[in-house]
Each structure stands twice: as C-alpha cells, then as structure tokens.
N, C-alpha and C positions, 0 to 999 in steps of 0.2 A: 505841189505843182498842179494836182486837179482838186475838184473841189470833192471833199468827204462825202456830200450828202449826194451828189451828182446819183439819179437813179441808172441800173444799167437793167435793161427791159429785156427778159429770153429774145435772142435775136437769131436769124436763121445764120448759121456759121459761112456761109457762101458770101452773103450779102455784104456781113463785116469784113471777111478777106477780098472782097471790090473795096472797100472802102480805105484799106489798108496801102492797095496796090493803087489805087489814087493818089494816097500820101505820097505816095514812093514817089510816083511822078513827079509829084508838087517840090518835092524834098530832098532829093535823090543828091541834087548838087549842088546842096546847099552846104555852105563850111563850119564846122565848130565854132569858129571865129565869128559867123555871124549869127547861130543861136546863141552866144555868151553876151553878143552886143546889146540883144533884145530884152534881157532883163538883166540888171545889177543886183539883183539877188537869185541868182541861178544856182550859186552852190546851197544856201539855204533853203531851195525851193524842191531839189533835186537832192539830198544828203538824209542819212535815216541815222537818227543814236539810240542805238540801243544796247546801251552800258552791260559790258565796257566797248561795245565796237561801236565805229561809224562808219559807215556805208555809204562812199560818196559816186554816185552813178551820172552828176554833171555832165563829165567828158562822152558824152554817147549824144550821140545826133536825132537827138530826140525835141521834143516839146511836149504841153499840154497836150495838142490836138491827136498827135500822135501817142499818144502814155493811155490817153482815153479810151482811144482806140482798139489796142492794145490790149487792155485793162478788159472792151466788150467780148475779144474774142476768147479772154480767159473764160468769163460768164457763160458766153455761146458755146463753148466745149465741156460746160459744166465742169469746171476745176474746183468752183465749191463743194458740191456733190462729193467729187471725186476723194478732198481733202476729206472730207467726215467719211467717207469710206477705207482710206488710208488708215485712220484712225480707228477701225475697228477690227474686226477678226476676219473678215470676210477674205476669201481667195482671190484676193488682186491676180498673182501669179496664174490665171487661167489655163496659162500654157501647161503647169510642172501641178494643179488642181494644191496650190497653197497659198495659204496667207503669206502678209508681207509684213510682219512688226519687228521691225528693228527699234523703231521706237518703245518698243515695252523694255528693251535691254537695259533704257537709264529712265523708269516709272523709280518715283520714290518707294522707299518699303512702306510705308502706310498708305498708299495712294487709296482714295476712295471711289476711282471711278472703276478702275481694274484693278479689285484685289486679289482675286486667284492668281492673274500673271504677275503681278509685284511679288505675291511670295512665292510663286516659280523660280522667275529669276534671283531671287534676293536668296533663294536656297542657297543655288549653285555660289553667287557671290559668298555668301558668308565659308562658304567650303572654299573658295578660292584664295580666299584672306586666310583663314587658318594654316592652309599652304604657306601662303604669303610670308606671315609672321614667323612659322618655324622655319623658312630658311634663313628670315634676314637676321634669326635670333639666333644664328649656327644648329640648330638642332636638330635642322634635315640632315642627315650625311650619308656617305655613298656605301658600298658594299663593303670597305677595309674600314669604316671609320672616322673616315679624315670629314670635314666641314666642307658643304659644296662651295664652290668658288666661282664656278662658271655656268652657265644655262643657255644652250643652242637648240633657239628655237625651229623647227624643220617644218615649211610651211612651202606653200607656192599660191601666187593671187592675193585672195584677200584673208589667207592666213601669214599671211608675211607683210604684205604691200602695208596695210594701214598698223599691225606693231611694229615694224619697222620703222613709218614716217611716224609715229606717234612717240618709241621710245628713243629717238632722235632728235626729235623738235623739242621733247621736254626734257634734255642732257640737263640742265641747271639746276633740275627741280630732280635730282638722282638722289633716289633715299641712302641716305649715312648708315654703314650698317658693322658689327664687329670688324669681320674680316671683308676686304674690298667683294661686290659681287658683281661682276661682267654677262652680260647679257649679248648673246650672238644672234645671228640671223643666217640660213642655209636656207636657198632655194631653188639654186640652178640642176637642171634633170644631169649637165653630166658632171655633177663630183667638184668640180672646183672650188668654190667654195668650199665645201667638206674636206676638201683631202688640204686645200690651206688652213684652216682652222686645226686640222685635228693634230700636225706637227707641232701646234703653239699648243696643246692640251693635255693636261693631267686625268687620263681617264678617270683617278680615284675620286678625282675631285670636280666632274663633270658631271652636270644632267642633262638631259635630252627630253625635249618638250616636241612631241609628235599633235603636230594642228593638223587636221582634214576634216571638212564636215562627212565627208562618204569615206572616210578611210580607205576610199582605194583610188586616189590619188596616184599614179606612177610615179610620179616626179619626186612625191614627197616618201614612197614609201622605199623607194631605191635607194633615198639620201639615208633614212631611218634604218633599212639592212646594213648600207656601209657602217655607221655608228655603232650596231648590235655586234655586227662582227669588229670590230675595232676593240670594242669592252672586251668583247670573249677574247681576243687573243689575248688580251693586255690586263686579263686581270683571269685569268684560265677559267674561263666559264664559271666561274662562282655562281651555285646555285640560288645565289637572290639577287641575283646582277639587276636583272627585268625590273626586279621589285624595287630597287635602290638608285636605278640611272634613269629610269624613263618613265615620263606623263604622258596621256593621253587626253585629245580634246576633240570632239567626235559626235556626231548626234547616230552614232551607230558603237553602242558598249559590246555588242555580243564582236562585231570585228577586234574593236581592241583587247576583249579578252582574247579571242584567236591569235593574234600575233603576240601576247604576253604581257599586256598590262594590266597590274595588278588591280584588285575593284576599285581601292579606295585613292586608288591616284589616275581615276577617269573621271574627266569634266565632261558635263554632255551641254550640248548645242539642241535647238530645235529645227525641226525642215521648215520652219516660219521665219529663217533668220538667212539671211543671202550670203554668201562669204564673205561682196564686198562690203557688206554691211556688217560685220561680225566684230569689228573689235571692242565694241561695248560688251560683250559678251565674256567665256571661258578664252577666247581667241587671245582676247585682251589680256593674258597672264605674264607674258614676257613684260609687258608696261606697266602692270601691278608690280611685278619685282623691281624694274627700274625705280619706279617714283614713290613704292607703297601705295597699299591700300588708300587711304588719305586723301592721297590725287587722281589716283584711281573714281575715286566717287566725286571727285569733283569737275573729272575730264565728263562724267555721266551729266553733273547737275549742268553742265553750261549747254549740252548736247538739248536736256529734258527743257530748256528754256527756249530753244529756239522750237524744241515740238510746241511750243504753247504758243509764242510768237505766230506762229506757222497757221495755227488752229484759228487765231483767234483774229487778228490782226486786218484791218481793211487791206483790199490789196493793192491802193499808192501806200501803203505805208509798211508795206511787208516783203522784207528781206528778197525771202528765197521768192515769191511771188515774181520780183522785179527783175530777180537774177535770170531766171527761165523767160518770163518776154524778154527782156535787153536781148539774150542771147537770140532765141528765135526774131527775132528781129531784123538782128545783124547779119545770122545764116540765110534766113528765108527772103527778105525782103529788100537787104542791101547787096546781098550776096558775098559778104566775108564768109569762107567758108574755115578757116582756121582761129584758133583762140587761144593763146600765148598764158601761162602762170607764172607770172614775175613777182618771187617773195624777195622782199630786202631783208633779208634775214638767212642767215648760213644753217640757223636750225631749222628750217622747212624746205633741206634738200631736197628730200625725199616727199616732198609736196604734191607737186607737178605728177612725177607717177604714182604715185594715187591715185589723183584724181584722170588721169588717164584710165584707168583700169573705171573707177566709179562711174564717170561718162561714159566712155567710148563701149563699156562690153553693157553698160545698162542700155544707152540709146544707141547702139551701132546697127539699126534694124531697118527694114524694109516693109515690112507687113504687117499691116494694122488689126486691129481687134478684130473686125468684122472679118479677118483674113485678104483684104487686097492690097494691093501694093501699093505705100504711100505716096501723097500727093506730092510731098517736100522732101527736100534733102533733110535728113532731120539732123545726127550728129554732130557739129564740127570734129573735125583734129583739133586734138588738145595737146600739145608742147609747153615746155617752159624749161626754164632754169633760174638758180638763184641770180637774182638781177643783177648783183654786180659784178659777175660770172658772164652773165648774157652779154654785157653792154661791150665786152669782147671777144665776143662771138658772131650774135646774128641779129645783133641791135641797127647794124647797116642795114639788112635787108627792109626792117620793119622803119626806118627811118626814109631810107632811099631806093625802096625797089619797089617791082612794078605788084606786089603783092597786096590786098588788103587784110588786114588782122586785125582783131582784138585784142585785148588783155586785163590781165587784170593784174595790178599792184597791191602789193600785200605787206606791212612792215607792224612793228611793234612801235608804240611813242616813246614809252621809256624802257633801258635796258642799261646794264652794270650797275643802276644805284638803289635797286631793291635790297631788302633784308640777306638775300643768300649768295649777295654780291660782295657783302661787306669784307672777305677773305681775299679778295681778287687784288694782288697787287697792279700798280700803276690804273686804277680803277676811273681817274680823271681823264686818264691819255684815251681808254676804250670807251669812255661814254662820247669822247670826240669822234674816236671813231664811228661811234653810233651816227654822228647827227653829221657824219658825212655821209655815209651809205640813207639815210634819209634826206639831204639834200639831192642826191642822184636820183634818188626815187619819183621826188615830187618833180627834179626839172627833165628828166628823160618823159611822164606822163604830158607835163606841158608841151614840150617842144612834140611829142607825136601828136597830142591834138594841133595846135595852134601852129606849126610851124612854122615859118619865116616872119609871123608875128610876133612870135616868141623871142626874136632877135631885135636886136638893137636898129630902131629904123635905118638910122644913117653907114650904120652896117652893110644893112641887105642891097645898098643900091648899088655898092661896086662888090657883092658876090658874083663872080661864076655861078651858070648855073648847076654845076657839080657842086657845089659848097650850097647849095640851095635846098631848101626844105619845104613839100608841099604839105604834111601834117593832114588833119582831116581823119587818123587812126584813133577808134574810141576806146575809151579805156574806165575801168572801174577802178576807185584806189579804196582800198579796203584796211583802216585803222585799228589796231588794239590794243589800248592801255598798256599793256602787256603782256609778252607769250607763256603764258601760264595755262594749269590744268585746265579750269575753267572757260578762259577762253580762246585756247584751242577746239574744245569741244563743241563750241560755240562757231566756232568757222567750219568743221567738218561738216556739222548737223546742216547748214546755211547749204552748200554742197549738197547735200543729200536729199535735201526738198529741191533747190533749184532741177536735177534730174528728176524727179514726178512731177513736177511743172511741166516740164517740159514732153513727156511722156504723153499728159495729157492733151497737148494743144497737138501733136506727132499722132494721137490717137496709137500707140504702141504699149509695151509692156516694158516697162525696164526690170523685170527681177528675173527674166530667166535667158541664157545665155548657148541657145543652141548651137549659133555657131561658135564655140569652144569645144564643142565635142567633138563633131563628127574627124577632126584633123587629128586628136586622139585613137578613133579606133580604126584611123589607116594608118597611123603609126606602127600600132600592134599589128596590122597584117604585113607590116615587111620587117618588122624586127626579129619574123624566123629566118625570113631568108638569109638578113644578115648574120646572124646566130650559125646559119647553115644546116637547122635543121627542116628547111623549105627547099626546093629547090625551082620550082615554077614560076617563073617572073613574065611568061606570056599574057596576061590577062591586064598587065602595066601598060601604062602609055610608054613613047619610046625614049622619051627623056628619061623616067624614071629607070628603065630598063639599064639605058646608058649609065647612069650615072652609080646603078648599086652595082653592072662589073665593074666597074672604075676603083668603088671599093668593096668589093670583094678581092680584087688583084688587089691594092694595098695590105688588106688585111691576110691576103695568101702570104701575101711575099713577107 
C-alpha cells in the first residue's frame, strides 16, 4: 500500500497528529465502498501472509495517504526504539520497577542472543514435561494409589483466562493417553464452580493445580482451601495428601511451602512475567496435559515467530504494527470507541475474554509515562462472541444501529479433514458445515463494510428503509490455514504486540494493573463486618452502609 523505501524523518508528534486530524476531515465521510472503487487491487495492496496466517486489513477506511501517516506517528513516538526495548531486560514496567519478557517464555533452548534466559526458562519447562509425561504415562497417582484422572486448575485472570482459552481452542489436538485425562478450570471467588465440579469428582483420583504468580491471590486461594478441606474429609487427612493432590505455580516458593506444597511439585514464574501474559510459562500446565508436551512447544514456536516478525519486519508490513494503528485510528480519530472479536470457530469461545482482560486491564489507563493525564481515549471496549452465536444476538445492532464498531473476524481455512479428523464419523457432512460458517463469515464482514451495495441493485430499490443497510463498519478478517498449536500461538503473540503498539502511541504502560487492586483491599475491609467480627460501618458511604444491613439482616435471619 506505501512504498518500503518511503523515508520517515523524526517528526515533532504534535505536527503529525495536525496532519492526521486533517485526514479525518478530508475522510471522515468517506464510504468503504468508495475506497475499494479506487483501486482493483486493494485486497492485495492492504493483505499480509505470513504462513500460515493472512491478515486481511482491506475493510478499514483507510488509504495510502492515511497508513503513511499513521506509519509517521508510529516513528514520532519512537515505537522503534521502544520495540528494541521491549526486547531486552530493561524495566518497561516503571510503575511495579520490572521488566516485561514474556517474550523470553517461547526463546528456543539454544537461542544465541539470550542464553541465560533460554536455560532459565527451558529449566522450568523441562521439569514441566517430566510432570507432564508421568501423568499421561499413569504413573503420577494420588495418595490411595489409584491413576489421576482428573486435573482442576484453580486460577483467576491470567492464570485461568488464557489456559482456559488455550486448552479449549485446541480440544482436537487433546493428547491420547492410557486412561482418559480431564482437565478443569475453577475461578469464581464464590465456590460455584468448585462446589459443581467437586460432586462430579473422585477425590482419589483428582489433582489440584494452584496457579498465582503472588500466591495470595484470595479468589484463588479460597477455591484452593475448599479443595484441601474436601481431600481431608474425603480421604481422612492422609498424611501425604498435600504431597499427592496438589501443584503449585508461583514466583513466590517460600508461600507455597507455607500452605503445603511439597518442593518438587512447585513451578516458579518470574516477576518479569505479567499474568496476563503468563501461559507460555509454568501457568501453561493445564495445556501441556491437555495437548502434551509436543504442542505445548509448538503453541511457543508460532508465538517465538511473530516475536521475530514483530522485531524485524517494516512497519506496512508488520502484523501487530498495523493491528495497534488500525485500532488507534478507529478509537482516536474516527471515534469508534468499541471493538467486537468475531471468531468463526466454536473452539475460540473463550477467545474474546481473553483478550478483554489482555486489552482492557493492559490499556485501561489514563496516565501517561511522564505522569499526566492522556491526551486520548486510549482503550476501546472489547466484546465479542463466537460469530455464529453473535449473528443471533447483537449482529442487528452492528448492522443497523446507531452505534459505530469494529471487528475483527477470525476463522480457520480447513477443518475436519486433517490427519486427527480421520476418526470423525460423517466427516464430509462437517467439513460442510465448516464452509458454511465461513460463508457467514466472509458475507456478514462484506454486508457491514459495503452495505446496500452488498445487495442486489434491483433489490435495494424497492427496500424499506428498515430492510436497509448503511455499512461503512471496518473490519479486519484474520485467516489460518488451520487452528493448531502453532498457529494459535501465532494469533495470541499478534495480540500481544498489537497492545504495546498501542501503549506506545497512548504513551502508557500496559504491564501493570493498579486499578485491579485497590477494589481488592476494600473488599477486605468490609468482609469483617460481614463475618461480624467488625462492627463499625460509619466511616462507609451510605449506600454501602445500606446495603451491608440489608445483608447482615438476611444473613441474621
């Protein structure tokens, strides 16, 4: 779309953002329909492959003049700079005084640029796999003997959010093992989860995987007591219970010895590793037992390719680069301020929250490096659901209401006729089904760009104008050969640069997460009252006053 060699000159950041907000004028209402008119090669000019993905960013109300643009104010906020910084040890994290390498979590084991954190990390993995392999070989077992069967992982954030979306999206790719192995997920603060799972469980034959990077966690460590008292009753405190039901995963060992886990079954994390960026890591264990080791290292290698892509790549031709302006673009300058994740694919439920938690708690902020208060909106709201799920839901709004939105579409190309499909009875009837949930894909993205052009002319003349369509909603459609370890990994990593992109032009911090806490520690100052070992609720505003008699009288009565 621009030309490679185009010089872009340190420019004052002020003068590019006049020049931005000039476009906007010039552009502002103008329709997708007539930037597709102007060049017959706009998917090819505007599309990136980089196998196995394509990355088709056409549908965005863009052009040349505007991507150039764009492209200076990446330069003027020094995103270069910033990426070579990313990429080394240095304390991004200003706020919490730590580094930010999530990236070192999927460096090859021989890497030659970092090799003390390659065999850091590759330590811990290789101790993860050893795990790994003596369960799926039955030879881990519980405190009577018997072969584990089941594995509940007890997490909250991004000890749960991304193995959860991870050991879900890659259900097909579940490692074959003796006895069947079930992998759970716990992480609501009150019990539900927990207390439904544990009636479908054999203590004997349960383990319990405790994720926190601080281990003190409330959410997670409430769920974790109910479980320890559940073993005790259910197996009379067997003095090796600790030792036989439960892991630990933690960049704090001296806690998880405190609470009883034994040394050789504690995974440690580093305070250079974010939560939500943690399941390349020990976090990542519940998805090693799902998929094996195997995919495990492959969900890392497609991840370690977009860090290189990322590193290395001009920025019209680099992914995550394009991801973060489109976006700022569309929040700052067109004024969408919401962004839709429409995957065609039932295995990337748990897609969309994700990346809500990635986005929203990395750039939900207000206050920039320097400490003042940002120029821009910076975050969107990020929603979604599985698209063909959405399409009856809240596909109307996005079609015919007065809101503007993004999106992004996400599907696989092929699916039921891989190697691991070959067992799948009636395997022709769901590869149909496949290429009709990618027919809905492709025509739902057209009809919200193009709208009533989208339609049959002789059609549109006698619609109502309720049966009418204005279109003009940009959208990204995002391709993968296939949803596999590899390029799964490969769309998370994309994700996770698009948020420091974005970071950077925001001029903010996305690795630390202030406001997640403070709601924490007023929780603890009213959970004596309710407990009843407080009694003082004057110092409360009067709603909250109101509403803890409210229940305190339920929980009298």
């Amino acid at each position: 779309m621009i030309d490679s060699a185009q010089p872009y000159p340190v420019e004052d950041v002020a003068a590019v953002i006049d020049q931005l907000k000039q476009l906007v004028d010039q552009y502002q209402h103008k329709h997708l329909n007539e930037f597709f008119q102007e060049s017959a090669s706009r998917f090819e000019a505007c599309s990136i492959h980089l196998d196995p993905i394509i990355f088709d960013y056409s549908k965005h109300r863009i052009n040349p003049e505007i991507l150039s643009h764009l492209i200076r104010w990446a330069y003027a906020q020094d995103l270069k700079p910033w990426i070579h910084q990313l990429f080394s040890q240095k304390h991004l994290n200003y706020t919490e005084d730590r580094a930010a390498m999530h990236w070192a979590l999927r460096l090859p084991k021989q890497d030659q640029h970092y090799p003390d954190l390659a065999a850091l990390v590759h330590q811990q993995l290789e101790r993860m796999e050893a795990l790994v392999n003596k369960i799926h070989q039955g030879q881990y077992r519980g405190v009577t003997g018997e072969v584990i069967q089941d594995v509940v992982n007890i997490g909250v954030g991004g000890s749960d959010l991304g193995p959860l979306m991870v050991t879900h999206a890659l259900s097909d790719f579940k490692k074959q093992t003796e006895k069947p192995l079930n992998v759970h997920f716990v992480s609501t603060i009150d019990g539900s989860q927990l207390s439904e799972l544990l009636h479908r469980l054999r203590p004997e034959t349960t383990l319990f995987i405790i994720s926190s990077k601080s281990f003190g966690t409330i959410d997670t460590l409430s769920n974790a007591q109910t479980a320890r008292l559940w073993l005790e009753k259910r197996l009379n405190q067997h003095p090796q219970l600790l030792k036989h039901h439960f892991i630990g995963v933690s960049t704090k060992p001296e806690k998880m010895t405190e609470w009883g886990i034994a040394g050789e079954n504690q995974f440690l994390l580093w305070d250079w590793v974010g939560g939500r960026y943690s399941l390349w890591s020990c976090i990542g264990l519940p998805i090693a037992l799902s998929i094996g080791m195997d995919g495990f290292r492959q969900l890392l290698a497609g991840a370690h390719q977009i860090d290189q892509h990322f590193k290395q790549a001009p920025f019209h031709q680099n992914i995550p680069v394009l991801m973060g302006l489109l976006s700022a673009w569309n929040n700052n300058f067109l004024d969408i301020q919401t962004h839709a994740v429409l995957p065609y694919d039932g295995r990337l439920k748990y897609f969309a929250p994700y990346l809500q938690q990635l986005e929203m708690e990395s750039n939900g902020k207000s206050i920039q490096r320097t400490g003042e208060k940002v120029n821009w909106d910076t975050c969107p709201i990020i929603w979604g659901e599985i698209g063909p799920n959405a399409q009856h839901a809240f596909y109307q709004l996005l079609h015919q209401g007065t809101q503007s939105v993004s999106s992004d579409f996400i599907a696989p190309i092929h699916r039921y006729n891989a190697k691991q499909f070959t067992y799948v009875e009636n395997a022709d009837a769901l590869i149909e089904q496949h290429h009709l949930a990618l027919s809905n894909c492709l025509a739902q993205s057209r009809l919200l760009a193009f709208g009533n052009q989208a339609l049959d002319p002789n059609e549109v003349e006698s619609l109502p104008k309720y049966k009418q369509y204005e279109g003009n909603q940009p959208s990204t459609t995002i391709l993968m050969q296939e949803l596999n370890p590899y390029s799964l990994g490969m769309l998370i990593a994309m994700y996770e640069h698009k948020v420091f992109v974005q970071s950077v032009l925001w001029n903010i911090n996305p690795f630390d997460q202030w406001g997640v806490e403070k709601g924490k520690e007023i929780a603890n100052q009213i959970l004596p009252i309710l407990n009843g070992s407080q009694q003082n609720i004057s110092d409360l505003d009067a709603s909250t006053q109101g509403l803890i008699k409210v229940l305190l009288g339920k929980l009298d009565g």
